[in-house]
Backbone as a chain_set.jsonl record, in Angstrom:
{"seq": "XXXXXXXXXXXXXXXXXXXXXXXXXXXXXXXXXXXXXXXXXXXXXXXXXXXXXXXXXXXXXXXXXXXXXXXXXXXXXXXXXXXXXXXX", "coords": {"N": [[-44.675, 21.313, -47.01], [-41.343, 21.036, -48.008], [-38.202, 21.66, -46.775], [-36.135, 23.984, -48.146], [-32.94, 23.944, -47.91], [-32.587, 20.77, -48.5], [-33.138, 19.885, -50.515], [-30.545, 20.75, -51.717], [-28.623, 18.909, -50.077], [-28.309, 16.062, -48.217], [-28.192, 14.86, -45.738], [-26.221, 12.122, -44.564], [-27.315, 8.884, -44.145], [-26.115, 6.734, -43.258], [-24.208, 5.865, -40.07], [-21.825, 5.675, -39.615], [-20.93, 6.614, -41.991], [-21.19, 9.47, -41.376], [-20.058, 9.712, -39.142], [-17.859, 9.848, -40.308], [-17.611, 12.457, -41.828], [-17.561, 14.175, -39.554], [-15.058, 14.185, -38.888], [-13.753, 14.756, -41.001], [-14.511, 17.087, -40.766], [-13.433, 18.334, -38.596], [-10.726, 17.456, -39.035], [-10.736, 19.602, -40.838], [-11.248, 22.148, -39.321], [-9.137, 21.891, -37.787], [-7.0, 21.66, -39.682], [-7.219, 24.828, -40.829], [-7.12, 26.389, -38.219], [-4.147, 25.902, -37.986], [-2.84, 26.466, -39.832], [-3.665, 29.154, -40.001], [-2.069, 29.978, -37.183], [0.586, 29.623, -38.472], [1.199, 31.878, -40.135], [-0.023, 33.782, -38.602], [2.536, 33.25, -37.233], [4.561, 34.149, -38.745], [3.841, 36.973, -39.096], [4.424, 38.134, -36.946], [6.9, 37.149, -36.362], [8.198, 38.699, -38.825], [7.693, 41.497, -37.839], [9.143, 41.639, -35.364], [11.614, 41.396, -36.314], [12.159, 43.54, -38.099], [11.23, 45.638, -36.147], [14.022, 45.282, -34.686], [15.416, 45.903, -36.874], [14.831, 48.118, -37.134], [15.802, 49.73, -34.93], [18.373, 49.36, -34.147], [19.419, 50.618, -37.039], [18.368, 52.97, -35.7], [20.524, 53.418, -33.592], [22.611, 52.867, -34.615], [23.219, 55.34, -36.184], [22.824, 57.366, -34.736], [24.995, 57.258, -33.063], [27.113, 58.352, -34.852], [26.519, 61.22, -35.206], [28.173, 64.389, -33.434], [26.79, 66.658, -32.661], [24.657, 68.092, -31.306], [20.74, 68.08, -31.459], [19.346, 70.968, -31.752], [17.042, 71.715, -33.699], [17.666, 73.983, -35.318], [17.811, 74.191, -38.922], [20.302, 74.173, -41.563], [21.064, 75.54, -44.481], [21.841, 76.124, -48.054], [21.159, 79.044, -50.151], [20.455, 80.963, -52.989], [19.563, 84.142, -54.084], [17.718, 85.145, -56.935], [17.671, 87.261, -59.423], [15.628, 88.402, -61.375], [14.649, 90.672, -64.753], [12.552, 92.144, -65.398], [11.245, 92.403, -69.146], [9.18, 94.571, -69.881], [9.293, 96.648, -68.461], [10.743, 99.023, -68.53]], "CA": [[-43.664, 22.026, -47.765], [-39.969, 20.576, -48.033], [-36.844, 22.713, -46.344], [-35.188, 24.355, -49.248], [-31.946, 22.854, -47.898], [-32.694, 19.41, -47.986], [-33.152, 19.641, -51.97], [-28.974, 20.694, -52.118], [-28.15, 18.67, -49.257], [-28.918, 15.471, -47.575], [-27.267, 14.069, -44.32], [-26.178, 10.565, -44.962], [-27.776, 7.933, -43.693], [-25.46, 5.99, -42.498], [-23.669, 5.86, -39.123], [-20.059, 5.653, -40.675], [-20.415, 8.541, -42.696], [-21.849, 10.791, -40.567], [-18.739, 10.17, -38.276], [-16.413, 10.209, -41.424], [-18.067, 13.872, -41.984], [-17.395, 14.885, -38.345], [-13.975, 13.892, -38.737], [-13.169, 15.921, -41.638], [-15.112, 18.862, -40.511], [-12.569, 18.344, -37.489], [-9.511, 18.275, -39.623], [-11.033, 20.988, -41.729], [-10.814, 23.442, -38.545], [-7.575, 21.715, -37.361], [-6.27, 23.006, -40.532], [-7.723, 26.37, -40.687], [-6.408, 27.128, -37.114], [-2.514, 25.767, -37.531], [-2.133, 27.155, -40.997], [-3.759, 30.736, -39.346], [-1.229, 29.678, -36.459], [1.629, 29.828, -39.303], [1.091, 32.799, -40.723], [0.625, 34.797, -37.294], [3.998, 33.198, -36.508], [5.489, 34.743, -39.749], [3.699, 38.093, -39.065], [4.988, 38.585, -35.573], [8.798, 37.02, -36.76], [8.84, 39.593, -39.504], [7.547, 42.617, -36.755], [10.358, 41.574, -34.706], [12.777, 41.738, -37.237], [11.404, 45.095, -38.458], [11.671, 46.503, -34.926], [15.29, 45.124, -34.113], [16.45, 46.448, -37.848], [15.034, 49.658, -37.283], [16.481, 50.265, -33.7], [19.786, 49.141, -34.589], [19.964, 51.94, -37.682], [18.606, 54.367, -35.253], [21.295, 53.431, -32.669], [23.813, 53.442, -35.319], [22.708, 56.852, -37.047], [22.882, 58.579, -33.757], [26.544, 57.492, -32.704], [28.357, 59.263, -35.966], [26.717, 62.69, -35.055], [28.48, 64.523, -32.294], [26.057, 67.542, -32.242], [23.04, 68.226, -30.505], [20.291, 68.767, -31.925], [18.639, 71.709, -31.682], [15.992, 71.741, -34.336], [18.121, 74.107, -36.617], [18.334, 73.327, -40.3], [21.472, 74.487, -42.174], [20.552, 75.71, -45.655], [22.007, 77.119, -48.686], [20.33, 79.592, -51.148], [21.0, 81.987, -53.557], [18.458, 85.408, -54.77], [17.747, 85.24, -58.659], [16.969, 88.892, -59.748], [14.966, 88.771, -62.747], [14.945, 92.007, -64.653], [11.332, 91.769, -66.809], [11.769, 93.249, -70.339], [8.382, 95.542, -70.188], [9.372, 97.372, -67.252], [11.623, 99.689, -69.15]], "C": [[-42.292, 21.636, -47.23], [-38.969, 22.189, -47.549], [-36.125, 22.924, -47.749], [-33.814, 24.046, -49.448], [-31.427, 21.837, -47.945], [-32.565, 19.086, -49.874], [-31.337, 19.896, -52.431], [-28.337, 19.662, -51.337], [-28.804, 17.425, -48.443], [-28.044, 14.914, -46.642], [-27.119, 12.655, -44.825], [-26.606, 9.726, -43.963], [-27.539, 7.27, -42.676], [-24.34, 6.465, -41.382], [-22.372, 6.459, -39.196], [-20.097, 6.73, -41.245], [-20.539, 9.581, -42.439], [-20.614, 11.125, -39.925], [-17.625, 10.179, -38.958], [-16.416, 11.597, -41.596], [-17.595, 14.684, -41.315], [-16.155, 14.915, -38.362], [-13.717, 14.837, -39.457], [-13.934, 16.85, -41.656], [-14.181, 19.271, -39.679], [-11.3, 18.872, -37.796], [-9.665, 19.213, -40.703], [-10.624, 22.217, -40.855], [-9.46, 23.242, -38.095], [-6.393, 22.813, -38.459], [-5.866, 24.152, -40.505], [-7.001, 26.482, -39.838], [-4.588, 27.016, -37.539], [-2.284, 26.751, -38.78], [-2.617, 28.643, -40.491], [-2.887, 30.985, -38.171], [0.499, 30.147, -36.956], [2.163, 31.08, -39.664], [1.217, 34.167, -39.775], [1.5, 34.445, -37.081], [4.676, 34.058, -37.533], [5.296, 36.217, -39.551], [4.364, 38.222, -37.774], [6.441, 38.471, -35.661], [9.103, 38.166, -37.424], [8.877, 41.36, -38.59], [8.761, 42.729, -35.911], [11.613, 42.01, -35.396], [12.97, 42.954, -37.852], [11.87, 45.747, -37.379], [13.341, 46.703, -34.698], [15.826, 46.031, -35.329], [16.186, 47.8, -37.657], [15.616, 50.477, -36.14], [17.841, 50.019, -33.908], [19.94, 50.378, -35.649], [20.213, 52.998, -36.665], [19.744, 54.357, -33.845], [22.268, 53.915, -33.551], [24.365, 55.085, -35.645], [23.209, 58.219, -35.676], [24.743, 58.679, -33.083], [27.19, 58.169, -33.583], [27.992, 60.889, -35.585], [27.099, 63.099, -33.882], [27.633, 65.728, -31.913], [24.939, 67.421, -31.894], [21.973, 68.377, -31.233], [18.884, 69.812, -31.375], [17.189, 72.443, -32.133], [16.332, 73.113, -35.695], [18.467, 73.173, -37.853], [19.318, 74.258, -41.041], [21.027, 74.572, -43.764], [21.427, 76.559, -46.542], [20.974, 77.861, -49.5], [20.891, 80.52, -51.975], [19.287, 82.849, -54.483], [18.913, 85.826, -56.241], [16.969, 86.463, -58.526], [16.315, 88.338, -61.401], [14.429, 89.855, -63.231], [13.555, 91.872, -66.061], [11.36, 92.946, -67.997], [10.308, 94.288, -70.434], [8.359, 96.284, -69.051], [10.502, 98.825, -67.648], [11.438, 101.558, -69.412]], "O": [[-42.054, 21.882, -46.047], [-39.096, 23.354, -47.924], [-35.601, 21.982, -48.343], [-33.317, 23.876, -50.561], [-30.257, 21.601, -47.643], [-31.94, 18.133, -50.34], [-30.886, 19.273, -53.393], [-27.279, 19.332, -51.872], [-29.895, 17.697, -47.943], [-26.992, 14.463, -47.096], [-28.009, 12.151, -45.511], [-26.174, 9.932, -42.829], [-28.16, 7.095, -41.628], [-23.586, 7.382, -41.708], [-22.021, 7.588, -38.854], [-19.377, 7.707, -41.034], [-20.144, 10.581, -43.039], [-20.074, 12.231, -39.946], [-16.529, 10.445, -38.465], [-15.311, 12.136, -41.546], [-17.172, 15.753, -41.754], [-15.789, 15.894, -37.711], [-13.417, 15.896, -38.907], [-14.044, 17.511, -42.688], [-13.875, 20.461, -39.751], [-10.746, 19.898, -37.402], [-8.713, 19.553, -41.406], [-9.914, 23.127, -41.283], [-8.667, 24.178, -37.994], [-5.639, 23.78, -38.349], [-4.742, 24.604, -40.288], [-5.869, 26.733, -40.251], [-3.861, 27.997, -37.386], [-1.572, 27.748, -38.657], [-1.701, 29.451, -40.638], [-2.778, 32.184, -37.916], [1.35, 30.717, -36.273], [3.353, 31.375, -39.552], [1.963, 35.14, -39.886], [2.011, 35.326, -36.391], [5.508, 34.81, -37.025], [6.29, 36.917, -39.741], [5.412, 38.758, -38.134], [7.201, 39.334, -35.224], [10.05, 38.833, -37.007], [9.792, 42.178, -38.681], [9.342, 43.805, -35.764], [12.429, 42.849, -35.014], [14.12, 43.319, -38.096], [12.876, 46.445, -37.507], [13.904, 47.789, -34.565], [16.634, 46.905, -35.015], [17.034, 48.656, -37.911], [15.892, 51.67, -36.268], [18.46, 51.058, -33.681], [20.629, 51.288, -35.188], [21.221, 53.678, -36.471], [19.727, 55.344, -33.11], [22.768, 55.037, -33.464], [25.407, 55.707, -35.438], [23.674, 59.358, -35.712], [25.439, 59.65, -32.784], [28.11, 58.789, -33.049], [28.877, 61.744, -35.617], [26.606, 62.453, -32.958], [27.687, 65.945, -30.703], [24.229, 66.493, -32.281], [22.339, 69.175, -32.096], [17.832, 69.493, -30.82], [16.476, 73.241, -31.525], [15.624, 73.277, -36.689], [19.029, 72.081, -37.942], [18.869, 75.404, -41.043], [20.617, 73.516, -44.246], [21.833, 77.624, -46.078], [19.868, 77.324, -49.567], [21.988, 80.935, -51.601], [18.377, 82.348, -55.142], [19.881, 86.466, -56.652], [15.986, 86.699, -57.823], [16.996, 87.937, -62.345], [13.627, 90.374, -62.454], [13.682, 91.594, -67.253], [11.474, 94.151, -67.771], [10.479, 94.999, -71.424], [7.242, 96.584, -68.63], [10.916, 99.51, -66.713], [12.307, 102.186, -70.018]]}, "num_chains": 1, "name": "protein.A"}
């Protein structure tokens, strides 16, 4: 009974192509890694840039207020009376 893989798939023969194969299996992972190389460089550049922009607001943000804070919140409101018409 034949390998079920051998019917999609046959190794080549020859010497030469075997090591043409190996080669671009080689720069197949070369690939893969630099271009996954790329991409973590872009994710970690944009993290950086993320961090610095958001520490810079919150540096900014904090020099204009001169008060403390205390964890009061400052609120207006106003009490609507509603006067229901079957209450009469």
């Amino acid at each position: 009974m034949q390998d079920p893989w051998q019917r999609f798939y046959q190794p080549p023969a020859s010497p030469l192509a075997r090591f043409g194969l190996v080669l671009l299996g080689i720069g197949i992972l070369a690939l893969s890694f630099l271009l996954g190389l790329v991409f973590l460089a872009v994710a970690v550049g944009m993290a950086v840039i993320g961090f610095i922009v958001l520490t810079v607001r919150r540096w900014l943000g904090r020099s204009g207020s001169g008060k403390r804070d205390d964890g009061l919140v400052d609120v207006e409101y106003r009490v609507v009376h509603r006067e229901r018409s079957d209450r009469e």
